[in-house]
N, C-alpha and C positions, 0 to 999 in steps of 0.2 A: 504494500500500500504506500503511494505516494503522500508526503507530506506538502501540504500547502499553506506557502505563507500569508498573511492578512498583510496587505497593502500599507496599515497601518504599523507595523513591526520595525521598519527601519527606524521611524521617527520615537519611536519607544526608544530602541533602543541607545539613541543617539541622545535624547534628552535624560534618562536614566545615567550614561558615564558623562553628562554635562553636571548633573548634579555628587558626583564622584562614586557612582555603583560600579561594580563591576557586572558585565552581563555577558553570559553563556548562552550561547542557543541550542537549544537540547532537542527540540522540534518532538518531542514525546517523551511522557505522555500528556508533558503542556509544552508552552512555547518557548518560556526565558526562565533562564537560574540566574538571581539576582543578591549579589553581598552587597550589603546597605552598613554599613558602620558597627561590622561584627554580626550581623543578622543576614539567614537568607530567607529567600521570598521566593518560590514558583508561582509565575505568572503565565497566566497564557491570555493569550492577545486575540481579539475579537472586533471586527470590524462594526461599524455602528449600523451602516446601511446595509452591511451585507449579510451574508447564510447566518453569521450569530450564534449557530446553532454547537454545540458540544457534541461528538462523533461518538458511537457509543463505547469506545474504548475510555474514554473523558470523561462520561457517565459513570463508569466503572470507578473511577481513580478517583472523583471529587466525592463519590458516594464512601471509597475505603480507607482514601489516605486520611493517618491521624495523625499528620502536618497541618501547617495553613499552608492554602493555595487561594490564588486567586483571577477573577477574570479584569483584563481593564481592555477599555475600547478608546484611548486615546493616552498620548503623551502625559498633560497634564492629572490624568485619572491614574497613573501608574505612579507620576512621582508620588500623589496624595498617598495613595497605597502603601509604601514603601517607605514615606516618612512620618506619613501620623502611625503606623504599624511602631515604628523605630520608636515614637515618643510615646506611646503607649508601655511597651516593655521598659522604658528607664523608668515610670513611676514606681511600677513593682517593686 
């Protein structure tokens, strides 16, 4: 099975190491491995306008994984993700 990327994924990922992440593209069983200031984040990237949809292998992994993962559909939706996550765990 081919993997396909969301149009939207360059500009993720280019605004994420703007903001100093490191970002892996792992393309399965989501789209980005993200180090955020000692913290990682599996994201996978979702297009706003388009199919949106989770493949059912995604279905599978967001229903078992007992990580956090998450979906974002834009640059600015990912840094949120990734830095209110980050300021969330310093309060603990």
């Amino acid at each position: 099975m081919r993997h396909r990327t969301d149009l939207n994924q360059p500009d993720i990922i280019t605004a994420l190491k703007r903001i100093g992440a490191t970002v892996y593209v792992i393309g399965r069983p989501v789209d980005l491995l993200v180090g955020y200031r000692s913290h990682n984040y599996l994201l996978e990237c979702k297009n706003l306008g388009g199919r949106n949809k989770k493949t059912p292998a995604q279905e599978d992994f967001f229903r078992d994984w007992k990580g956090q993962v998450r979906i974002c559909h834009s640059a600015e939706e990912a840094i949120k993700l990734v830095t209110e996550a980050y300021k969330s765990e310093e309060v603990r």
